[in-house]
C-alpha positions in Angstrom: 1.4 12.0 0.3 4.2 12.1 3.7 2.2 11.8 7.0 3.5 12.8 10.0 3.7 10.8 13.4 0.2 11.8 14.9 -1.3 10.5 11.5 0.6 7.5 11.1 -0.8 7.1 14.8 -4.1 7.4 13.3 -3.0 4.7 11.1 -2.4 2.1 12.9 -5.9 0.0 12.6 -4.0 -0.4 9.3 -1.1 -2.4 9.9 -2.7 -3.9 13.0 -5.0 -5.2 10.1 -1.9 -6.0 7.6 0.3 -7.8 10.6 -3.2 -10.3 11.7 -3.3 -11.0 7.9 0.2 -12.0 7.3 0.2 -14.4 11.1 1.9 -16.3 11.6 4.8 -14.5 10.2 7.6 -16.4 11.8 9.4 -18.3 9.2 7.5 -16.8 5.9 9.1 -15.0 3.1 7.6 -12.1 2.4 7.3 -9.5 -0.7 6.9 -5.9 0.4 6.4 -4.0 -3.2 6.4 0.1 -2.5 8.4 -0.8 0.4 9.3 3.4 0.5 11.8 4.0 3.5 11.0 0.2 4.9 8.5 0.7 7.6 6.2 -2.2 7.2 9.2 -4.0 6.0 10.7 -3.5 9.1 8.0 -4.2 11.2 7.5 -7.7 9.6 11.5 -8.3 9.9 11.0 -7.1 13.4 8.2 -10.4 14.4 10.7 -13.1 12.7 12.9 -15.3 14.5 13.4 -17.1 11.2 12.0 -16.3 7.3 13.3 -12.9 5.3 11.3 -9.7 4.3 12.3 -8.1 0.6 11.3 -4.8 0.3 11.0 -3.3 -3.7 11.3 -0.1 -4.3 11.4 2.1 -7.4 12.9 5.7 -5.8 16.5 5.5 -5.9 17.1 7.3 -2.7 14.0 5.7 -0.6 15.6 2.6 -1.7 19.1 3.8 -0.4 17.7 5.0 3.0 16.0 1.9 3.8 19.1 -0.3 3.3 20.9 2.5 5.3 18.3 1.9 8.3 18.4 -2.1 7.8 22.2 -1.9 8.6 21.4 0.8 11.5 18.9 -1.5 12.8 21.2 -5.0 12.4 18.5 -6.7 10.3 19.9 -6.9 7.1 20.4 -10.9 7.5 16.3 -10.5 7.8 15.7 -7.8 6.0 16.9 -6.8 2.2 15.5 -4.1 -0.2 16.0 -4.4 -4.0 15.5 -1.9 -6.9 11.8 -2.5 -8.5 11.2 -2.4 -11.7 7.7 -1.1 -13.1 5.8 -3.8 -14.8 7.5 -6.9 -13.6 8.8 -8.7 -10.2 12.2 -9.9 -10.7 11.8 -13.3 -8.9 10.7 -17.1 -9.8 7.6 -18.2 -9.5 6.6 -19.3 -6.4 9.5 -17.5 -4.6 7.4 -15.8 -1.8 4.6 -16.7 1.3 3.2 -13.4 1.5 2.9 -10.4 -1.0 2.1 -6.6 0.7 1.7 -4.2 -2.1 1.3 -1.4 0.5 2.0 2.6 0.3 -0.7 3.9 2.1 1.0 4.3 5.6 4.0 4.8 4.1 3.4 6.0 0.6 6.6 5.6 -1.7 6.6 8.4 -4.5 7.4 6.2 -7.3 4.1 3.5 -7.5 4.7 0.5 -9.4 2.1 -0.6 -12.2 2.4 -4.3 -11.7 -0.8 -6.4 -12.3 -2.3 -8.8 -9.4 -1.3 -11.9 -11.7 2.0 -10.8 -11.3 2.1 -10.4 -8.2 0.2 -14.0 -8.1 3.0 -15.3 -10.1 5.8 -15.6 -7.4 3.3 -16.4 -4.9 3.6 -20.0 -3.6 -0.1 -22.1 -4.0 -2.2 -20.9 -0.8 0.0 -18.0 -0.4 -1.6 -14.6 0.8 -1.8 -11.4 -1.2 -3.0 -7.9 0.3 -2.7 -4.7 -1.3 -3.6 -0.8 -0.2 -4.8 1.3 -2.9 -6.5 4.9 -3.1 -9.4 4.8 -6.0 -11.5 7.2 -7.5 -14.5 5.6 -8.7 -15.3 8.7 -10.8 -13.5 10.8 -13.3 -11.8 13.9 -11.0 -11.4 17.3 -12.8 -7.8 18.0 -13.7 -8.2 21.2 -11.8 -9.2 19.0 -8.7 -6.3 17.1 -9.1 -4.5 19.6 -8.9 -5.7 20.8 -6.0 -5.4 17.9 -3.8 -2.0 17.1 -5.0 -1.2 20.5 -3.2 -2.4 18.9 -0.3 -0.8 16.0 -0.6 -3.0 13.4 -2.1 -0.8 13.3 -5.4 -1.8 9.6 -6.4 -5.6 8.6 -7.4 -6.3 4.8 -9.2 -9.7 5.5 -11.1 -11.3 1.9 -10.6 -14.1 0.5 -8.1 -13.8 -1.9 -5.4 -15.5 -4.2 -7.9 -12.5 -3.7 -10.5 -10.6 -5.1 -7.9 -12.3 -8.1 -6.9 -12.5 -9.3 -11.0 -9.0 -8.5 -11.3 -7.9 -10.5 -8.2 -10.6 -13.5 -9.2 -8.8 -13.3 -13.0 -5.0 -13.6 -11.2 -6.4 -16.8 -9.5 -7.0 -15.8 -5.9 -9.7 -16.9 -3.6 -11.0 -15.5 -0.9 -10.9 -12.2 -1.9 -12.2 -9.4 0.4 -12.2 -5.6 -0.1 -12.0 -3.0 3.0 -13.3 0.2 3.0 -11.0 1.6 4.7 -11.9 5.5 3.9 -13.4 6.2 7.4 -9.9 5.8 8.8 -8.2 8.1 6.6 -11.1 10.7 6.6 -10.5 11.1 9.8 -6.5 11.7 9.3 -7.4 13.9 6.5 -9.4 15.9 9.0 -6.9 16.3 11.4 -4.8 17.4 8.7 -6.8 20.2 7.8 -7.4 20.8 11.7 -3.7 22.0 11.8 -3.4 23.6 8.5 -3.1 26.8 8.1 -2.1 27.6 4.5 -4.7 29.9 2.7 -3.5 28.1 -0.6 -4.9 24.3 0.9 -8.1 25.2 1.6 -9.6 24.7 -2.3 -8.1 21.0 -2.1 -9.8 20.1 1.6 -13.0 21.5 0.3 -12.5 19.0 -2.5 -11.8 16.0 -0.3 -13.7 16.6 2.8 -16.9 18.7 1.9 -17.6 18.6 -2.2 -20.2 15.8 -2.7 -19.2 15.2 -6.3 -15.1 14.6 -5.0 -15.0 13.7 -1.8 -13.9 10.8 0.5 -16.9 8.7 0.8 -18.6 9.4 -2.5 -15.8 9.6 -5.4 -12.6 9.0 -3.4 -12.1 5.5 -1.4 -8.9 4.0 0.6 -9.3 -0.1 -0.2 -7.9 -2.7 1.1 -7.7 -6.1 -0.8 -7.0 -9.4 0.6 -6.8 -13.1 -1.9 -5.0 -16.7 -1.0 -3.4 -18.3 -4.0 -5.8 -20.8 -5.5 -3.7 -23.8 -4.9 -5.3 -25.1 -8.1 -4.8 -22.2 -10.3 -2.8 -22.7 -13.3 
């Protein structure tokens, strides 16, 4: 799932959302997990005077790219990525400010399964998680699958917005608010199509845009989850 500019254009509600949720971000250190090619990493590097972004990344040449680009760009006094691992952040506890699981914008192709209490873990006491995810609240036909990852949509979480919120309560964060955030990228999946003109793409927008039982909307959501750090949880 690669957009290109005009979607990521599209997109940007999305990290206008992300970069108000993280302010201030002078001075914080900051966790960006499926950091990809270092976009959002960057951006955050990019509003510091003071404080350090680490990006964690599991795709050994998206890794290398970005820490290509942070020496390019001169921020790698700001800005460091690090291999992830699958199931585990390789940090202290309490080590970071912020947390951005993020890959919707900039989808990585290698998605880490690491749990919200986890990612809890090396959050300092009132410190902020947010996290992007694309659910299916519904079981989705393996030949539907199939189809949309032809389109691109190779990556489906089959949970519900209410998964999310129990899972983020459980990991000892308050606060905790779930976007819909579905009407954004129906619209980029729609311009998509718009401009597509492959014969063999048409089963999997039928799928996503127009088949009641799959669709965006009705089985197929874009969430994003926002929790502070209890600063009593133990």
């Amino acid at each position: 799932m690669k957009w290109g500019r005009n979607e990521i254009e599209r997109l940007s509600p999305i990290l206008e959302q992300l970069s108000a949720d993280l302010a201030p971000v002078d001075g914080k250190r900051i966790l960006v997990l499926c950091s990809a090619f270092g976009e959002v990493a960057f951006r955050l590097g990019e509003m510091m005077e003071t404080g350090h972004v680490t990006g964690m990344e599991m795709d050994q040449e998206s890794l290398e790219l970005a820490q290509r680009a942070a020496h390019e760009m001169s921020l790698e006094s700001m800005v460091e990525f690090l291999p992830a691992e699958m199931g585990h952040i390789p940090k202290d506890d309490a080590s970071y400010d912020s947390l951005v699981s993020e890959f919707i914008v900039y989808p990585t192709v290698s998605p880490i399964q690491i749990s919200q209490r986890e990612m809890a873990r090396v959050l300092v006491p009132g410190g902020r998680l947010i996290l992007t995810d694309v659910i299916a609240t519904r079981p989705i036909p393996e030949e539907v699958c199939e189809e949309l990852e032809i389109i691109g949509l190779d990556y489906l979480h089959e949970a519900t917005q209410e998964d999310f919120r129990t899972w983020m309560s459980s990991a000892g964060l308050d606060n905790v608010e779930v976007m819909d955030l579905t009407p954004i990228l129906l619209n980029v999946w729609e311009y998509r199509r718009s401009i597509d003109r492959a014969s063999s793409h048409r089963a999997g927008y039928a799928y996503l845009l127009d088949n009641p039982s799959t669709c965006l909307g009705e089985a197929i959501f874009y969430i994003y989850v926002r929790g502070d750090k209890s600063k009593t949880f133990i």
